[in-house]
Backbone bond lengths (Angstrom), bond angles and torsions (degrees), N, CA, C in turn:
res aa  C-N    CA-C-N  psi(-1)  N-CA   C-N-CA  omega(-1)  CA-C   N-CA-C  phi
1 X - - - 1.450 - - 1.522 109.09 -
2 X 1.422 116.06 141.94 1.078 102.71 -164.98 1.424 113.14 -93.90
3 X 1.080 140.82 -172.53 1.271 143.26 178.63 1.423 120.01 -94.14
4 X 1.422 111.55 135.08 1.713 88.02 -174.91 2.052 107.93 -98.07
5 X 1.565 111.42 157.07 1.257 87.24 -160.41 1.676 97.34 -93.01
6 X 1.491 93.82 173.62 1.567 106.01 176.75 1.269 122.00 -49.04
7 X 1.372 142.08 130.99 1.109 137.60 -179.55 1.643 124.43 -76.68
8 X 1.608 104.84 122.61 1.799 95.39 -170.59 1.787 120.35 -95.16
9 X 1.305 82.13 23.94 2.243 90.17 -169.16 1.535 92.38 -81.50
10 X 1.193 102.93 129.10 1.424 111.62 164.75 1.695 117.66 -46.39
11 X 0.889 134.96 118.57 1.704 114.88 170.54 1.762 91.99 -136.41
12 X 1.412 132.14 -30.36 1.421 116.39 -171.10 1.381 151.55 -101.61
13 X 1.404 122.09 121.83 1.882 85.04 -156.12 1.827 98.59 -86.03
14 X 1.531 92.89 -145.05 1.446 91.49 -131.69 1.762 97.50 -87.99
15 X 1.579 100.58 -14.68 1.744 110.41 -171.54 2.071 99.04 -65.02
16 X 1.603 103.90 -29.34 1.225 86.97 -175.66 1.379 122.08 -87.50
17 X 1.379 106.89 -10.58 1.694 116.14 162.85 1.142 130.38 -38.64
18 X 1.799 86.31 -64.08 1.617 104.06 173.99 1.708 101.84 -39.91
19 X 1.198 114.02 -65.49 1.308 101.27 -147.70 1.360 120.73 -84.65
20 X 1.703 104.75 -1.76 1.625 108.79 177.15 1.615 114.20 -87.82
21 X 1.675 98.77 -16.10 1.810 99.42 174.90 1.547 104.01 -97.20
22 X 1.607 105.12 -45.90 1.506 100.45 -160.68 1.562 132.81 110.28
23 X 1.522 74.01 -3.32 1.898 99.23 -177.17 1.638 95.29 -96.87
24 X 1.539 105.84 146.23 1.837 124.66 179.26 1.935 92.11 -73.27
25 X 1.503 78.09 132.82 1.673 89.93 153.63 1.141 125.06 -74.79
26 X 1.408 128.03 1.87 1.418 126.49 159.48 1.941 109.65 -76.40
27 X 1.150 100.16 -25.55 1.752 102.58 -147.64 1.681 79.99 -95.44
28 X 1.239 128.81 -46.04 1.484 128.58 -167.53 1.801 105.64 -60.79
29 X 1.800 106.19 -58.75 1.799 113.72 163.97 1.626 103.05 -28.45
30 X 1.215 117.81 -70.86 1.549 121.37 -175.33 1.606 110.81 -39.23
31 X 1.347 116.23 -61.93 1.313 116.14 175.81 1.381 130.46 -42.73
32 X 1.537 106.12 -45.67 1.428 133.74 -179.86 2.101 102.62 -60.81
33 X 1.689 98.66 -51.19 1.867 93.42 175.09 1.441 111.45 -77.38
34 X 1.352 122.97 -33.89 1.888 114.82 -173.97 1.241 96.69 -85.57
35 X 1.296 153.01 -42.70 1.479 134.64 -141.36 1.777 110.80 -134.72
36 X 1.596 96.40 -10.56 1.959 109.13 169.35 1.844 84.77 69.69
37 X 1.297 145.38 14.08 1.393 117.42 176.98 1.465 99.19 -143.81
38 X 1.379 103.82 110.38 1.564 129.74 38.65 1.064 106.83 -102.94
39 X 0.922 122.57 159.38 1.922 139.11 173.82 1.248 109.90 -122.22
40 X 1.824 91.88 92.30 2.098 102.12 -170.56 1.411 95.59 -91.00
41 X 1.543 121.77 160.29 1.564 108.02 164.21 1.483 97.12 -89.86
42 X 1.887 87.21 -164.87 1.328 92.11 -159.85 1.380 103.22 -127.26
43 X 1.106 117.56 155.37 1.728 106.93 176.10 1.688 130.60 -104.17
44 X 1.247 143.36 154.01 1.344 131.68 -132.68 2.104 106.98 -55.77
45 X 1.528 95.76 -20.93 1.347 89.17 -173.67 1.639 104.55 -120.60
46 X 1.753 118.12 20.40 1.267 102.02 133.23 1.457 112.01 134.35
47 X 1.620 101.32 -8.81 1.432 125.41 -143.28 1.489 82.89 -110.47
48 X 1.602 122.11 126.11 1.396 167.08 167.45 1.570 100.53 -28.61
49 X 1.134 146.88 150.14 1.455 139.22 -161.46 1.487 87.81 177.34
50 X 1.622 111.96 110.72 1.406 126.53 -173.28 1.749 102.57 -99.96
51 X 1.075 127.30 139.46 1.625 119.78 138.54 1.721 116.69 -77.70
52 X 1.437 96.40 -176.04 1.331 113.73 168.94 1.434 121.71 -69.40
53 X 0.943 99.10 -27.61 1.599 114.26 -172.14 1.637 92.58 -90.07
54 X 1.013 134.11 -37.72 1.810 128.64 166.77 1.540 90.93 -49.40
55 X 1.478 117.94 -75.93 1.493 117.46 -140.72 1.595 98.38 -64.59
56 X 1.188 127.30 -16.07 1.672 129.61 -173.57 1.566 97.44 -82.02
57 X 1.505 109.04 -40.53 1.782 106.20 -179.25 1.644 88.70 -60.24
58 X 1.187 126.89 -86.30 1.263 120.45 -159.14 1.501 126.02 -38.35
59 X 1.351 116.36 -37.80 1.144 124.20 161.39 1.858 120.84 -52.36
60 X 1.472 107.11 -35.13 1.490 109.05 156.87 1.261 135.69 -52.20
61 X 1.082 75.15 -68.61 2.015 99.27 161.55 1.487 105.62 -28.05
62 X 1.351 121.10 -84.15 1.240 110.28 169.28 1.310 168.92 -93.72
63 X 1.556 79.94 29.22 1.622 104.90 163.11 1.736 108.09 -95.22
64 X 1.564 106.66 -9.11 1.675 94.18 169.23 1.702 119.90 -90.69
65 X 1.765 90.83 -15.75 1.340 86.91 174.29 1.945 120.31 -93.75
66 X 1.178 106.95 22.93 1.309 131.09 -176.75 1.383 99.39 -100.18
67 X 0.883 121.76 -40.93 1.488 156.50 -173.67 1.462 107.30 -62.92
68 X 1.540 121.63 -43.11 0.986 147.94 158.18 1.911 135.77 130.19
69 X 1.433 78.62 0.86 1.375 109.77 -167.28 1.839 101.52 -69.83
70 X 1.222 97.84 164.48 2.044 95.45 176.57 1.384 106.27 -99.21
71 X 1.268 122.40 -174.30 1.550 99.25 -174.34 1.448 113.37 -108.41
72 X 1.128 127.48 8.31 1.580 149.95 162.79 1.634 101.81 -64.66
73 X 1.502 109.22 -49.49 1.992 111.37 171.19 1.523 96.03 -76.19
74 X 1.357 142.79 -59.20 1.219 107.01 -154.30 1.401 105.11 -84.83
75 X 1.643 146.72 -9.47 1.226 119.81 164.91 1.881 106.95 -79.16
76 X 1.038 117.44 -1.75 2.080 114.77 165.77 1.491 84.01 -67.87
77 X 1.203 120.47 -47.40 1.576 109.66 -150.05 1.759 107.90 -67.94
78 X 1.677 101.95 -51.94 1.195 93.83 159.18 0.475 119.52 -27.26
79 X 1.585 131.26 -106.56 1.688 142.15 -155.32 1.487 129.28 -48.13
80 X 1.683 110.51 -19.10 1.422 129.13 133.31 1.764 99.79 -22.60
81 X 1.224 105.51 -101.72 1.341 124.26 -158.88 1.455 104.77 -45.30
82 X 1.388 127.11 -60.03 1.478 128.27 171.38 1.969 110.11 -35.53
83 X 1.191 99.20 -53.10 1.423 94.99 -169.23 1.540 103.52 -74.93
84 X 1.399 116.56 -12.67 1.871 98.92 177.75 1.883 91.40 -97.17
85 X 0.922 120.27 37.67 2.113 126.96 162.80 1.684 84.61 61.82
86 X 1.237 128.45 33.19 1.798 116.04 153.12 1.125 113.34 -116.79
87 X 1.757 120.46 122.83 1.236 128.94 156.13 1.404 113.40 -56.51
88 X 1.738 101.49 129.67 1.539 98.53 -169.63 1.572 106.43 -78.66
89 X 1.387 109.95 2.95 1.602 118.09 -161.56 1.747 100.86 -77.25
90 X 2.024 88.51 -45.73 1.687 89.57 -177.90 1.663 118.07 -82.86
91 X 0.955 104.12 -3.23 1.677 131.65 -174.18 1.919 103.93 -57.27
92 X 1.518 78.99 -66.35 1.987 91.19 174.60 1.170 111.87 -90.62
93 X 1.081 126.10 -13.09 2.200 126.09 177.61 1.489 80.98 -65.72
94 X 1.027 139.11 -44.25 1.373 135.96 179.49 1.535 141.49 -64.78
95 X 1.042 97.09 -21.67 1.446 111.44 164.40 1.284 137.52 -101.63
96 X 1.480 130.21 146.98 1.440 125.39 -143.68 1.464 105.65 -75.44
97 X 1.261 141.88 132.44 1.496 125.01 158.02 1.121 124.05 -13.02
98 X 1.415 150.24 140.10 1.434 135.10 109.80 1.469 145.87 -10.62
């Protein structure tokens, strides 16, 4: 069966981020100006609008930096993977737990 993929429609702002990753909305803003990822849109008056597919990047994010990595290597690593045509999302959905 196949997998269905992550959904990229904006629907979330940013209070529910916080609390579905666990990461500060100060520390995520930062990410968003030094490294552009995630790249939420925005809505007519300005306010941050995540998909699923944001909150799963972020959730990557810091499971590589759990991992031990800083987060300057795991978004290289990203964009590594993006630029060889692999979603890093389906990359690890793929691999066995620890």
């Amino acid at each position: 069966m196949a997998k269905k993929p992550i959904s990229k429609k904006p629907l979330f702002n940013l209070n529910l981020v916080v609390q579905e990753t666990g990461i500060k909305a100060d520390t995520l803003r930062a990410w968003e100006r030094r490294y552009q990822l995630p790249t939420p849109s925005r809505t007519e008056g300005g306010h941050r609008l995540f998909s699923s597919y944001d909150i799963e990047t972020i959730k990557w994010l810091l499971a590589r930096q759990e991992e031990g990595m800083r987060i300057s290597q795991a978004v290289d690593y990203w964009r590594e993977l993006i630029a060889a045509g692999i979603d890093p999302l389906e990359e690890y959905a793929q691999q066995p737990s620890l």
